[in-house]
C-alpha positions as CSV (number, residue, x, y, z in Angstrom):
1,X,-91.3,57.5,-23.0
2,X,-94.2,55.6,-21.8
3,X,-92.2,53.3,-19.6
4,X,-91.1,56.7,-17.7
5,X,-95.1,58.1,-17.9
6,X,-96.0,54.8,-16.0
7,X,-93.7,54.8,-13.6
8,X,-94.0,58.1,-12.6
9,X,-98.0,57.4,-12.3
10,X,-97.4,54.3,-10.7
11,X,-95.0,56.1,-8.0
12,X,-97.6,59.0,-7.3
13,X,-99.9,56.4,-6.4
14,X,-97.6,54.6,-4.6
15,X,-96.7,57.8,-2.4
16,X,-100.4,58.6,-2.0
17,X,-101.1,55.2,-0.5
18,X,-98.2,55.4,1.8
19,X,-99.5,58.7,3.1
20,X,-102.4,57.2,3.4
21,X,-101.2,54.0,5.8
22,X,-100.1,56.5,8.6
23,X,-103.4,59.0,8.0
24,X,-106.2,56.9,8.1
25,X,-107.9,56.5,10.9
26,X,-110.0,52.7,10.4
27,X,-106.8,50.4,10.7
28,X,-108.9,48.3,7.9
29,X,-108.3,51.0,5.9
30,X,-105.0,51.4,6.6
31,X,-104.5,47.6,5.6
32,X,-106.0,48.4,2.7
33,X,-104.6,51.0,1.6
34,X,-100.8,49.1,2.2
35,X,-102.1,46.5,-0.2
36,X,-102.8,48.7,-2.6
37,X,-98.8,50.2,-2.0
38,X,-97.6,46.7,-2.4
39,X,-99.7,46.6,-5.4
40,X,-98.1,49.6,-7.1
41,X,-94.9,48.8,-6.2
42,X,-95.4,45.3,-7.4
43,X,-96.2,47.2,-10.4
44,X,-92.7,49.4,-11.0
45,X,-91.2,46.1,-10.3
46,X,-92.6,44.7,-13.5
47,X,-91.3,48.1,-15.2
48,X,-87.9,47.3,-14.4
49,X,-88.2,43.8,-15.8
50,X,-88.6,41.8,-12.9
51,X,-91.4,40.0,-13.0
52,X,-90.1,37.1,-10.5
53,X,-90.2,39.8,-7.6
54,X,-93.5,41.7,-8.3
55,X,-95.3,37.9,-8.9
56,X,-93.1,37.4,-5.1
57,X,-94.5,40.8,-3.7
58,X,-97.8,40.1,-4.7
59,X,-98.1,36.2,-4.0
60,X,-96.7,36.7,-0.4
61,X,-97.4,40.3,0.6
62,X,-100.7,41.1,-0.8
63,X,-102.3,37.4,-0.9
64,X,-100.8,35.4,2.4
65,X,-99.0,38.4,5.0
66,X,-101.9,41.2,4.0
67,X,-105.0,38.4,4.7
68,X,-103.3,37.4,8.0
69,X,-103.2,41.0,9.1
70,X,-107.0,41.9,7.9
71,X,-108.2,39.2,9.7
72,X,-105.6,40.3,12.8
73,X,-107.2,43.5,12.7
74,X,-110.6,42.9,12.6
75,X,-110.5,39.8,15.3
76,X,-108.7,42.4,17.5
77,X,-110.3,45.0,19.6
78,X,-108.4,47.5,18.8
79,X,-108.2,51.4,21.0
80,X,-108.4,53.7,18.2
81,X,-107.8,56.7,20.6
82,X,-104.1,55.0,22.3
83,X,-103.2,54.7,18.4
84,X,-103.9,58.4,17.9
85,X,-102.3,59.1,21.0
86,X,-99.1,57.1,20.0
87,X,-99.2,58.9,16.5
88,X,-98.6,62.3,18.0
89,X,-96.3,61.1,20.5
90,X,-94.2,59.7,17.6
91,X,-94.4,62.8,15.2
92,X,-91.6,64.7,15.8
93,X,-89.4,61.1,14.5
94,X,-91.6,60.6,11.8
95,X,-91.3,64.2,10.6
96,X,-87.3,63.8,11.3
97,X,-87.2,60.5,9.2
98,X,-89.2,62.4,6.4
99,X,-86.4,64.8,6.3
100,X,-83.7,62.8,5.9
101,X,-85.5,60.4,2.9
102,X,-86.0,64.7,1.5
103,X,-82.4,64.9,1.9
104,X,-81.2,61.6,0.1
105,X,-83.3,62.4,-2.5
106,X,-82.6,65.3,-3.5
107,X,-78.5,64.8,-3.3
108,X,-79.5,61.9,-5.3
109,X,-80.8,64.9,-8.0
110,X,-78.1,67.1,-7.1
111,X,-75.8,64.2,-8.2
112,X,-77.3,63.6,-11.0
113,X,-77.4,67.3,-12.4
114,X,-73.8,67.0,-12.0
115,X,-73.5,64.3,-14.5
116,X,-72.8,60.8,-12.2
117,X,-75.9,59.0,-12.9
118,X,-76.4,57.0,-10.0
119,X,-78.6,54.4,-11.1
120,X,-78.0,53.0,-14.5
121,X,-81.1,52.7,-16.4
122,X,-82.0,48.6,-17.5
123,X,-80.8,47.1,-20.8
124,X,-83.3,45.3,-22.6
125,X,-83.0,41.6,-22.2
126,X,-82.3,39.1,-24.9
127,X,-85.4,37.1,-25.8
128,X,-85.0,33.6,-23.7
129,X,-83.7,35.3,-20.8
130,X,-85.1,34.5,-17.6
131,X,-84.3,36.6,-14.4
132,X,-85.8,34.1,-11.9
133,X,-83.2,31.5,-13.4
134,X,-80.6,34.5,-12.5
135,X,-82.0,35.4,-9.0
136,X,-81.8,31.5,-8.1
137,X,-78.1,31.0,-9.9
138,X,-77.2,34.4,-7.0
139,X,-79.1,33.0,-4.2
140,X,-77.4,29.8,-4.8
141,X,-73.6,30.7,-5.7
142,X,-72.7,33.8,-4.4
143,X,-75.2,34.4,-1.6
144,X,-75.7,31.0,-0.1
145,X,-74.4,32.2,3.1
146,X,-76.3,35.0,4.2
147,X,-79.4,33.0,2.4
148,X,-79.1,30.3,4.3
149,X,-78.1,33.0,7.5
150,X,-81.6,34.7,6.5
151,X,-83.4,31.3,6.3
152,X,-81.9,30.5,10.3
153,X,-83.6,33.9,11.3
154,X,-86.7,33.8,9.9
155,X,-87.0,29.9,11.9
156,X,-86.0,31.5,15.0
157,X,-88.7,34.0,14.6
158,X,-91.5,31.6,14.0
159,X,-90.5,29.5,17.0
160,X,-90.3,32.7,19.6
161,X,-93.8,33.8,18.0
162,X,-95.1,30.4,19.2
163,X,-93.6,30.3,21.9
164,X,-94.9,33.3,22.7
165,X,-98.5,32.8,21.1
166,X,-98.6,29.0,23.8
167,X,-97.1,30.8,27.0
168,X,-99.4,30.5,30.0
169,X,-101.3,33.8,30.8
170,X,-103.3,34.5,33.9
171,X,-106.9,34.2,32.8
172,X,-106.4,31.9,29.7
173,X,-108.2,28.3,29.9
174,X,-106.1,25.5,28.4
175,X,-107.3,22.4,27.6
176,X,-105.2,19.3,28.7
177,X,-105.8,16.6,25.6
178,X,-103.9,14.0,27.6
179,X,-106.4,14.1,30.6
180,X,-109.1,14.5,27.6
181,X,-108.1,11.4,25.9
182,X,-107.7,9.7,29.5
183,X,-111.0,9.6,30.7
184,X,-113.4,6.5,31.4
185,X,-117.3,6.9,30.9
186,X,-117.6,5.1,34.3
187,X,-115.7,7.8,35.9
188,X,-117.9,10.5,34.6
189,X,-121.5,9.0,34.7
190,X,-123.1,7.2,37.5
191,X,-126.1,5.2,37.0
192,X,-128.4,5.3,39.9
193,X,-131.9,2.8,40.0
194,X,-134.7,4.0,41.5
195,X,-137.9,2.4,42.3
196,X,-140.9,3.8,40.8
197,X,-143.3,6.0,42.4
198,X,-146.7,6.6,41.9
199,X,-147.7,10.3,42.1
200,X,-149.6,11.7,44.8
C-alpha cells in the first residue's frame, strides 16, 4: 500500500516537473526543473527494485549530462523571444503528441478493466539477489550485439560532435601550436644600441 502511495506521489511530481521543462520561461529553470524529473524518476526506479538504473540515471543524467548543459546554458547567449516563437510554432505537434500518450494510456486502463493486466507487478527478490549482476549477465549474453551496435553509435556521435565543435568558421581565431612551438627569440626581438644622449 505504501509502495503504490509513493509512486503515485513520486509520478505527480514527476508530471509536474515535465510540465514544467516546456513552460518555464529562464532555460536555467527549465534545466532545473528536468533534474529534478530525472530525480523523481530515479526515484520510481528504486520502487521497482532497480537500484542499478536509478544510481545510473542519477550518476550520469543528473551529475555529468545535467552540469554540462547548466553550464551550456548559461555560457550561451541565448534569444529568449526565437524560443518562444518556436514554442508556438511547434504547438499544434506537441498538443498532437499529448494526445496520442492520452490515448495509450487510457487503452492501457481500458485493457486493464477488462482483466489483461498488462504489466505484471514485481515479485520480491530473494535476499542475495543482485540485479546489476543480472543486467550485466543480459548485456553480455543475449544483447551483446546491439550493445556493442549501441556502443559503435554513441563513438560516431562523439567524433561528428568534434568534428563539428574544430571545423573552421569565418570569424574564429585558431591558434597554430606548431608555428607556436617553432619560433626563435632572435626572430621576434631585435636588439638595437644606441649611443647616449644628453638631454637638451
Amino acid at each position: 500500500m505504501i509502495v503504490n502511495i509513493l509512486f503515485y506521489v513520486f509520478a505527480a511530481m514527476l508530471v509536474a516537473s515535465a510540465v514544467g521543462v516546456i513552460t518555464a520561461r529562464n532555460p536555467v529553470h527549465c534545466a532545473l526543473l528536468l533534474v529534478f524529473a530525472f530525480v523523481n524518476s530515479a526515484v520510481i526506479w528504486l520502487l521497482f527494485e532497480a537500484e542499478f538504473l536509478a544510481v545510473t540515471l542519477v550518476v550520469v543524467y543528473v551529475g555529468a549530462v545535467m552540469v554540462l548543459w547548466l553550464f551550456v546554458v548559461m555560457m550561451l547567449n541565448i534569444d529568449v523571444e526565437q524560443i518562444r516563437r518556436g514554442f508556438t510554432r511547434y504547438a499544434p505537434l506537441g498538443v498532437l503528441i499529448s494526445l496520442l500518450v492520452v490515448v495509450e494510456i487510457a487503452a492501457v486502463e481500458w485493457a486493464r478493466h477488462l482483466g489483461l493486466d498488462p504489466v505484471m507487478a514485481p515479485v520480491p527478490k530473494p535476499q542475495g539477489y543482485s540485479n546489476t549482476a543480472e543486467l550485466g549477465h543480459l548485456l553480455y549474453t543475449q544483447y551483446l550485439f546491439p550493445f556493442e551496435v549501441a556502443a559503435v553509435i554513441l563513438l560516431v556521435a562523439i567524433v561528428a560532435a568534434i568534428t563539428l565543435t574544430m571545423r573552421r568558421r569565418p570569424g574564429h581565431k585558431v591558434q597554430n601550436v606548431r608555428r607556436q612551438v617553432a619560433v626563435r627569440a632572435k626572430d621576434r626581438v631585435r636588439i638595437v644600441k644606441m649611443d647616449a644622449e644628453e638631454g637638451q
